[in-house]
C-alpha positions in Angstrom: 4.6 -5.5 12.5 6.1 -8.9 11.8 7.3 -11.3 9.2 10.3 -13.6 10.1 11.9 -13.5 6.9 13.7 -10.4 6.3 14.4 -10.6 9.9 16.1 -13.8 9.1 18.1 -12.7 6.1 19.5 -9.6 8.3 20.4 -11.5 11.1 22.6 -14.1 9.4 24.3 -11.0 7.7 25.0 -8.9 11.2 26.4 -12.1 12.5 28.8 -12.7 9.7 29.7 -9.2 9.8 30.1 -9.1 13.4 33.0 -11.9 12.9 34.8 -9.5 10.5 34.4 -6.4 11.9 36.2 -6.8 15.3 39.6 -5.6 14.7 37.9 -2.3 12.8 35.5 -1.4 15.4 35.0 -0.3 19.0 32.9 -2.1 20.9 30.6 0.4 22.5 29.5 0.9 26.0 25.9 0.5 27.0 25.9 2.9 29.9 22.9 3.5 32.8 20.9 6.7 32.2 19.7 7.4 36.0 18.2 10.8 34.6 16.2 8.9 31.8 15.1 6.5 33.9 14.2 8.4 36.8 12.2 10.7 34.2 10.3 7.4 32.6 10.3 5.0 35.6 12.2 2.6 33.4 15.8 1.3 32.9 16.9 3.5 30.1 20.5 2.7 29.0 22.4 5.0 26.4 24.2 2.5 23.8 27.0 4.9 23.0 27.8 4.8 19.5 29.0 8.6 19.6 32.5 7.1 21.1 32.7 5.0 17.8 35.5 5.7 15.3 34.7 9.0 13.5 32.2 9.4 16.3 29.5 7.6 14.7 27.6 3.9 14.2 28.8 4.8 10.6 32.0 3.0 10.2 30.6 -0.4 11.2 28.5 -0.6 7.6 31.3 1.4 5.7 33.8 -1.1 6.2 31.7 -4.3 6.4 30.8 -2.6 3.2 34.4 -2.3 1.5 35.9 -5.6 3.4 33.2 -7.4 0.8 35.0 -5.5 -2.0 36.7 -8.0 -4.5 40.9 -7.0 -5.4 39.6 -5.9 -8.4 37.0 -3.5 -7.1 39.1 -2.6 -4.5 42.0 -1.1 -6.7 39.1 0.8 -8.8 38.0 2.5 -6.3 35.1 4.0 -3.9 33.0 6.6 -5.0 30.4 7.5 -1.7 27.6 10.1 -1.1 27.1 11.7 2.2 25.9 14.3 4.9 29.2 13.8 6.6 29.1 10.6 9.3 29.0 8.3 6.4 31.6 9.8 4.2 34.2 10.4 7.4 33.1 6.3 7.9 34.1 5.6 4.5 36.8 7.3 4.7 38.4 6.1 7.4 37.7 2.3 5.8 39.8 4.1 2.8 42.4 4.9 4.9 42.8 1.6 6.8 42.5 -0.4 4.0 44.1 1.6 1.8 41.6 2.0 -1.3 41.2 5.3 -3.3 38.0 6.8 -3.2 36.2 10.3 -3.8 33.4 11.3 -1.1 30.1 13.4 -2.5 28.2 15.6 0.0 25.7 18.0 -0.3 26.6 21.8 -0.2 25.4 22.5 2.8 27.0 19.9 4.6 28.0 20.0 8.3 31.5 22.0 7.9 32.3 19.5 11.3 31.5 16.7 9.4 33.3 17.7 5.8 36.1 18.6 8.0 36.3 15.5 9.1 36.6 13.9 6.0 39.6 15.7 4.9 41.4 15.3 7.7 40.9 11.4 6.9 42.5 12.2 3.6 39.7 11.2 1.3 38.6 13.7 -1.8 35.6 15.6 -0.8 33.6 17.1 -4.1 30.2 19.0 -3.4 27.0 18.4 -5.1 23.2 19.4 -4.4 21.6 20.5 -1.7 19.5 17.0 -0.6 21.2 14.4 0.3 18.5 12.7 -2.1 20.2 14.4 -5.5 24.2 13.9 -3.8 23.1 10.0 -3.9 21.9 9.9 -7.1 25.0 11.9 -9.1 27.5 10.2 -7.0 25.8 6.6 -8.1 25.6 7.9 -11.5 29.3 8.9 -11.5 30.7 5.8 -9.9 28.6 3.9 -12.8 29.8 5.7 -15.5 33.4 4.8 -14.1 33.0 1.4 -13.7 33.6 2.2 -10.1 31.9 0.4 -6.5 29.1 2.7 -5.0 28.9 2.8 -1.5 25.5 3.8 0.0 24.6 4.8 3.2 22.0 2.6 3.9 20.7 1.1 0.5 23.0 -1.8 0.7 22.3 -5.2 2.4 26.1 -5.2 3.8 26.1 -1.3 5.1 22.7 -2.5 7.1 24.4 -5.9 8.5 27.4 -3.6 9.5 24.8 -1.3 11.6 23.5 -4.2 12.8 26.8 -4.9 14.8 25.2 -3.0 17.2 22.5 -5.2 17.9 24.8 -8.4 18.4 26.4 -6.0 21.0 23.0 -4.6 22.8 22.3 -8.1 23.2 25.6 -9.4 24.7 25.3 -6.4 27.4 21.6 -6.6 28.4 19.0 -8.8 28.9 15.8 -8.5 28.7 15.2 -5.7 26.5 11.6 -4.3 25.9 12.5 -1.0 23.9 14.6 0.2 21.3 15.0 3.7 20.2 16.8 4.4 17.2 17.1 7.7 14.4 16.0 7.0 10.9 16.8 8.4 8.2 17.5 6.2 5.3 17.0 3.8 7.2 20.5 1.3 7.6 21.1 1.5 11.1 17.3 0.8 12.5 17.1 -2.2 9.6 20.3 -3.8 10.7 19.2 -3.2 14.8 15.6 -4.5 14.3 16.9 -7.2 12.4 19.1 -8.9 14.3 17.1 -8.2 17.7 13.6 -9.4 16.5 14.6 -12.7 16.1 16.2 -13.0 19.4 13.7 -10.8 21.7 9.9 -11.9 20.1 8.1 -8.8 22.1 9.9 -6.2 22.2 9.2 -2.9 20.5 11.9 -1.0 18.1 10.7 2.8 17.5 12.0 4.7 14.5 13.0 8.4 15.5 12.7 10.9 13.1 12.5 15.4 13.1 9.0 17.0 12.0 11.6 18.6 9.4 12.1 15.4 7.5 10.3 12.7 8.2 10.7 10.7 5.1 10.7 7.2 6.0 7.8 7.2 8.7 6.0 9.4 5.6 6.7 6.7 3.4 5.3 4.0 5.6 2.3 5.6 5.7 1.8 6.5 2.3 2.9 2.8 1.6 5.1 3.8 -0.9 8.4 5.7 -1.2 7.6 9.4 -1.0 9.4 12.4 -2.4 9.2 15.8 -0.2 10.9 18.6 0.4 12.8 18.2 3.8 13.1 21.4 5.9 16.6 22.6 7.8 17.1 20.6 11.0 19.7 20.2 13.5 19.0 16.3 12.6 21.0 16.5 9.4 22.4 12.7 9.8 18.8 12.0 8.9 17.7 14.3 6.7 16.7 14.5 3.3 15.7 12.1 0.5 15.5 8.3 0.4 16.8 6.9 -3.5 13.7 5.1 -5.0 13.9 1.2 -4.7 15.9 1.1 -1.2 15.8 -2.1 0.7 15.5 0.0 4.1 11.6 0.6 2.6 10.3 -2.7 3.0 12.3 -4.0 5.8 11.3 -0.4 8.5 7.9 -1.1 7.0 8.4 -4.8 8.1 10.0 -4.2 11.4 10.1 -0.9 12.8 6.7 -0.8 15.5 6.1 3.5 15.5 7.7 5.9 14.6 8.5 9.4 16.3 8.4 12.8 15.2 10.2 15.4 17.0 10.7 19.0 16.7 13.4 20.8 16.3 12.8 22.4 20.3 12.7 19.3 21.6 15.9 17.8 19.5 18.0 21.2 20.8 16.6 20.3 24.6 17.8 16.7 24.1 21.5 17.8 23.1 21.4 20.2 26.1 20.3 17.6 28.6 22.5 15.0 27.7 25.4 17.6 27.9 24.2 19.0 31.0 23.5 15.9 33.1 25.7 13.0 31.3 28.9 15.0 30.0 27.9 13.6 26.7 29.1 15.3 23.3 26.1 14.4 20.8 25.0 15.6 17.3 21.6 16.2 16.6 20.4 12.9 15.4 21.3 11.4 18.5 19.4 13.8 20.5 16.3 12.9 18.0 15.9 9.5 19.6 16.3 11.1 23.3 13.5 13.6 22.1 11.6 10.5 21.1 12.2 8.7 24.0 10.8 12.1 26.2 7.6 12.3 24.0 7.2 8.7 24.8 7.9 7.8 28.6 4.5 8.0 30.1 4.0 4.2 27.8 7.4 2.9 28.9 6.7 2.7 33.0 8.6 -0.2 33.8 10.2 -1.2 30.9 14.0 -1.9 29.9 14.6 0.6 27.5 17.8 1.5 25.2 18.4 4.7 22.9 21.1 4.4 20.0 22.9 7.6 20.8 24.3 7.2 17.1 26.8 10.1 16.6 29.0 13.0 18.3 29.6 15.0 15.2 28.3 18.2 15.7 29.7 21.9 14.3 30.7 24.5 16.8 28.9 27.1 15.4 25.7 24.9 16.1 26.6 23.6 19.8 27.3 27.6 20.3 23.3 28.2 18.9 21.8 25.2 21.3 23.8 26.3 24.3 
């Protein structure tokens, strides 16, 4: 799939938000997966965004987001929606920029990742059961307040903020062939494909996604925004609905190569490998895109290879059910 223009309009926006971001953000390590590579005679390298503030890639488009934020909308405040990465991300841009803010999630929300939240000292209030439906009241109840609405991923400045990744991927290796990166609304792989297919005119970004909720690679192939009914998954950073109209539609359809479907036994063997063999904490979005990576390695022979390993944030109770 190409087309140089959203590309384009992306990448200008990662590198201005790279510029701002610095003194918010860690710069991640891109660490050597001898296991991974052994497994898919390639080079696979682990970009480690699960040692990122709040433990997840999050943070970079929550506070590119609110850094954009006039004095005005600033002293208003943030209203947010989230399964939990985002709304500890927000959160933590709150706190260091001191703006108010209320955080929605849905009621069955990682209690790791509400947890988190709190502790950041942002208001958490519950609502729905698909991240879909939190989205849509917490939009509706920022509007009706006059207040700024931070998405997840439908927001050109949230995606450029993701895409800080990318600038840094790019600074650490050269060549790069493949890209493996979770999808779920779709922010982080939009701001990552972005930026990088501008630079690197061949290589190959796959979207990773569970069987249990596959909305965006549905949505691709239906060639339109679909609604369906997501299934419980240890994925839950990318589960559930995707708000009609989102930006992330057209630019995954635009740049995003494949896309990878995973099940839930291979996203539980994932975790557990990474664990076992790298000493690695990781939630279960970021062991989606080692599960799609495993489905795939008999293509990559050869190839330079790196998986977003996009978040940490995972609840005891289900790290005791994988172990």
């Amino acid at each position: 799939m190409t087309s140089t223009l959203p590309a384009l309009d992306v990448y200008t926006e990662v590198l201005q938000a790279k510029q701002q971001l610095s003194p918010y953000i860690r710069e991640t390590p891109l660490d050597y997966s001898p296991l991974l590579s052994e497994l898919g005679h390639c080079q696979v390298f682990l970009k480690l965004e699960n040692l990122q503030h709040t433990g997840s890639f999050k943070v970079r488009g929550a506070i590119n987001t609110l850094l954009s934020l006039t004095a005005e909308q600033k002293r208003g405040g943030v209203v947010a929606a989230s399964s939990g990465n985002h709304g500890a991300a927000v959160a933590y841009g709150l706190k260091r920029l001191d703006i108010p803010g209320v955080i929605f999630v849905p009621e069955d929300a990682s209690s790791a990742k509400v947890s988190a939240i709190q502790k950041l000292g942002a208001t958490v209030q519950f609502h729905g059961t698909d991240c879909g439906v939190t989205e849509a009241y917490a939009r509706q109840y920022a509007s009706e307040r006059g207040l700024v609405y931070a998405s997840p991923y439908n927001d050109l400045k949230t995606i450029a903020g993701q895409g800080t990744i990318a600038v840094e991927i790019a600074q650490q290796l050269k060549p790069i062939d493949t890209v493996f990166a979770s999808v779920g609304g779709g922010g982080l792989i939009s701001g990552i494909a972005g930026y990088l297919k501008p630079l690197f005119k061949d290589i190959e970004i796959i979207g990773c996604s569970p069987v249990n909720s596959p909305v965006m690679a549905e949505s691709i192939k239906a060639g339109q925004l679909v609604q369906m009914e997501s299934l419980p998954t240890l994925s839950d950073g990318t589960a559930g609905g995707i708000e009609p109209g989102a930006i992330t539609f057209d630019l995954c359809r635009t740049l995003v190569d494949d896309f990878v479907l995973v099940t839930e036994t291979e996203i539980q063997a994932a975790i557990r490998l990474l664990i076992e063999n790298h000493h690695l904490l990781i939630e279960g979005a970021a062991g989606t895109a080692i599960a799609a990576f495993l489905q795939r390695k008999e293509q990559l022979r050869d190839k330079t290879v790196v998986i977003v390993i996009c978040g940490a944030n995972i609840s005891l109770e289900v790290l005791k059910r994988i172990l």
